[in-house]
KOLSE-492417 format. One record per residue (C-alpha): residue number from 0; x, y, z. Coordinates in steps of 0.001 Angstrom, whole numbers. Example, Ala and Ser with C-alpha at 12.3 -4.5 7.8 and 13.67 -1.06 7.14 Angstrom:
<pts>
[pt 0 [12300 -4500 7800]];
[pt 1 [13670 -1060 7140]];
</pts>
This chain:
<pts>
[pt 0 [-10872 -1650 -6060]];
[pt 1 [-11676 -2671 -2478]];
[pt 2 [-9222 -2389 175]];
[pt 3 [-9668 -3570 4031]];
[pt 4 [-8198 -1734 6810]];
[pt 5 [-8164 -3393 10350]];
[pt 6 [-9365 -547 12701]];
[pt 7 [-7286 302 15073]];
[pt 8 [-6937 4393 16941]];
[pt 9 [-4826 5598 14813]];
[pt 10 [-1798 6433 17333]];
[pt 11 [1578 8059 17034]];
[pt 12 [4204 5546 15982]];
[pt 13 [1561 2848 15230]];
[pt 14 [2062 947 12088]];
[pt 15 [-368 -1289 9770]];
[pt 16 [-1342 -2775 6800]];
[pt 17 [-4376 -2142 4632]];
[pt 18 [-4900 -5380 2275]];
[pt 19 [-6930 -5503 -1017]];
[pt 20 [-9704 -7635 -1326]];
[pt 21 [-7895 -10828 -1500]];
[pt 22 [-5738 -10479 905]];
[pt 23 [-2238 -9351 -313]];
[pt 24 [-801 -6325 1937]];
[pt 25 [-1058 -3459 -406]];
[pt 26 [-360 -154 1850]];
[pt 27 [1781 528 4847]];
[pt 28 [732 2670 7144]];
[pt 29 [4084 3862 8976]];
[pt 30 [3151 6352 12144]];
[pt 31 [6743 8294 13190]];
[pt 32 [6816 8377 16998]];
[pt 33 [8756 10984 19028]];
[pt 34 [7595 13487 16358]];
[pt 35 [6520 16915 17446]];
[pt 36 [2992 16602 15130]];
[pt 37 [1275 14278 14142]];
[pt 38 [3339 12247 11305]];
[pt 39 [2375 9042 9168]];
[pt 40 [4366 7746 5842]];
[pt 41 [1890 5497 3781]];
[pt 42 [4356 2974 1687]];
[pt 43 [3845 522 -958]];
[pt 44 [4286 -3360 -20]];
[pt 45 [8048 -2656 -1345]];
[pt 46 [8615 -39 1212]];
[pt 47 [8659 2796 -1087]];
[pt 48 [6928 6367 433]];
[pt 49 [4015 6779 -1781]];
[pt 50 [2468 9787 966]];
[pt 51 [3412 11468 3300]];
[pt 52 [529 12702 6122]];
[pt 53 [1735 15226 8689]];
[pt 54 [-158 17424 11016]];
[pt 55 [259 21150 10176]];
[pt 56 [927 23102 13016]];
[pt 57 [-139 26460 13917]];
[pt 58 [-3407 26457 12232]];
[pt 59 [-6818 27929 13837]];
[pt 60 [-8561 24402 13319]];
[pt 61 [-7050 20933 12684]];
[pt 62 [-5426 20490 10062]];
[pt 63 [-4025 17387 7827]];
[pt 64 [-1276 17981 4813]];
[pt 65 [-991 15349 2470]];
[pt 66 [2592 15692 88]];
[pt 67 [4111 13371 -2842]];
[pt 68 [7672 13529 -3772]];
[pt 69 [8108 16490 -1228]];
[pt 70 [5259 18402 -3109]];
[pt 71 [2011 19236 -1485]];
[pt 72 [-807 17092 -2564]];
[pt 73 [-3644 18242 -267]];
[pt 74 [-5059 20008 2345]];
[pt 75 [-7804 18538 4960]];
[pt 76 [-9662 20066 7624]];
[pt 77 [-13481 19778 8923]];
[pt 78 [-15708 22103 7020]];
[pt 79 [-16449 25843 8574]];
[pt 80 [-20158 26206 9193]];
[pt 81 [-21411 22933 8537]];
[pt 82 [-24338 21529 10286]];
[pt 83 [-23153 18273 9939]];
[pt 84 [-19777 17573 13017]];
[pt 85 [-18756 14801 9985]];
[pt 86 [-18102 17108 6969]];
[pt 87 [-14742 17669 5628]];
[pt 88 [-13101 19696 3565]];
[pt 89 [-10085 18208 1112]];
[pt 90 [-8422 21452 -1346]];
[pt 91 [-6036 19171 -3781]];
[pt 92 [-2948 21581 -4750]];
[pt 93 [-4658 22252 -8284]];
[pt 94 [-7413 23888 -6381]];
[pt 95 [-9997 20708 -6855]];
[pt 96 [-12371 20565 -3829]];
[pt 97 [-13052 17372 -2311]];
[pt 98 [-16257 16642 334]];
[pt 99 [-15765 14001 2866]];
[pt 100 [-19181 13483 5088]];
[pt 101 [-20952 10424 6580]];
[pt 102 [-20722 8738 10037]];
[pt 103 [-16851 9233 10521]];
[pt 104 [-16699 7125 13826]];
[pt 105 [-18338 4567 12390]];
[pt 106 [-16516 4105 9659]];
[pt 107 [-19085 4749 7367]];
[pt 108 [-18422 8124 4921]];
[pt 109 [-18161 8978 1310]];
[pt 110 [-15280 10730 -828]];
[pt 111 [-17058 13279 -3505]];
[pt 112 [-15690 14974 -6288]];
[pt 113 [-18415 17725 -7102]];
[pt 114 [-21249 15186 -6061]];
[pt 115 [-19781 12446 -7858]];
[pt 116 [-18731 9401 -5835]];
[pt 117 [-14841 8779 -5802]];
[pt 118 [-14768 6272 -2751]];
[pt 119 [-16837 4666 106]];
[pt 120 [-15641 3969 3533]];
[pt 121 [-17876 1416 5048]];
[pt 122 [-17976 -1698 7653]];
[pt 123 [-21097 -2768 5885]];
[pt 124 [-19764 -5496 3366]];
[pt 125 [-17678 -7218 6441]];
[pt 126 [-18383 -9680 8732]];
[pt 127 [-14889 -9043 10488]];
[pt 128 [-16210 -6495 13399]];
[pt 129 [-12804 -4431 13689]];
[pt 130 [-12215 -4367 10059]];
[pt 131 [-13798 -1655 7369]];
[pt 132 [-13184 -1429 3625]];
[pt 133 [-12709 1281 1221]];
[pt 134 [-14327 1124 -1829]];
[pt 135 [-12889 2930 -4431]];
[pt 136 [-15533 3200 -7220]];
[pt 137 [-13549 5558 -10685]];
[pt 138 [-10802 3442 -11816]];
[pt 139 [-9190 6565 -12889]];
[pt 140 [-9167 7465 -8986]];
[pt 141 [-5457 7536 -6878]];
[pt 142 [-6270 4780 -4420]];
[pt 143 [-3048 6071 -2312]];
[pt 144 [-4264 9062 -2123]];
[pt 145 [-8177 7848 -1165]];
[pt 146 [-6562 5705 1576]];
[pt 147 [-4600 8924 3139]];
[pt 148 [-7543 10891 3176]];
[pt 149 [-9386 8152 5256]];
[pt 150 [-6576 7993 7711]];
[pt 151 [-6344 11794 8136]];
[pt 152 [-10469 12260 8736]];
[pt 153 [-10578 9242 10913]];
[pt 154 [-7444 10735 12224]];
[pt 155 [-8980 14074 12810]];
[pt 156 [-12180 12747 13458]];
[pt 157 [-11079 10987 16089]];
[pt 158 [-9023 13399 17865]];
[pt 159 [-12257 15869 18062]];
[pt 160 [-14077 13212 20109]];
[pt 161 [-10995 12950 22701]];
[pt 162 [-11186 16289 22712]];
[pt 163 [-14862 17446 23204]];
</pts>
């Protein structure tokens, strides 16, 4: 499954769609402005919540909370200790580690499950410049919840830069 985002900073109270490959609006990304953290919804083309992506607050390092049906889904935050600035760190509620790593700001990274490939992020298939895909590879993957964790590291990753 191969879904294409059109890049844009990911700003408060900015709102998107991510399309599959041929071309039917698939995901809304909904960003709630006037929010005291940062706060996205991602909805199905029907308008339903499928995610929702808030900023936790009062944690040592940045840090992205992914929930479903009010229930915590999963945790993100760049890895402690890692040589690499573009390595993240996903815990799923069921304790399952995830790795996120590549060239964030590029838009080119991979999703791992315990080396094994669950999605790539990449502008390399496109012509369109401001456009990137992400290539879910297991069918037995949750694209929704793929397509959060690419908003939250670009989110994140993004954010650092401003920062530093």
């Amino acid at each position: 499954m191969r879904f294409l985002v059109y890049d844009r900073l990911l700003g408060i109270g900015d709102d998107y769609w991510i399309e599959d490959d041929r071309g039917n609006k698939v995901f809304l990304v909904d960003g709630k402005a006037l929010r005291l953290r940062d706060t996205w919804e991602l909805k199905d083309a029907q308008g339903r919540v499928l995610i929702d992506i808030h900023q936790k607050m009062f944690a040592l390092r940045d840090t992205m909370v992914i929930a479903r049906g009010g229930e915590p889904l999963a945790r993100l935050k760049r890895k402690r200790l890692s040589l690499l600035r573009n390595h993240y760190r996903v815990t799923l509620a069921d304790g399952t580690e995830l790795d996120v790593s590549g060239k964030i700001l590029d838009r080119e990274f991979a999703i791992e499950y315990d080396g094994e490939l669950l999605a790539v992020v990449s502008r390399r298939w496109l012509t369109l410049r401001d456009t990137y895909g992400v290539d879910v590879v297991r069918e037995d993957a949750d694209p929704a919840l793929l397509i959060a964790l690419t908003v939250c590291v670009i989110h994140l990753a993004e954010k650092e830069r401003e920062d530093g």
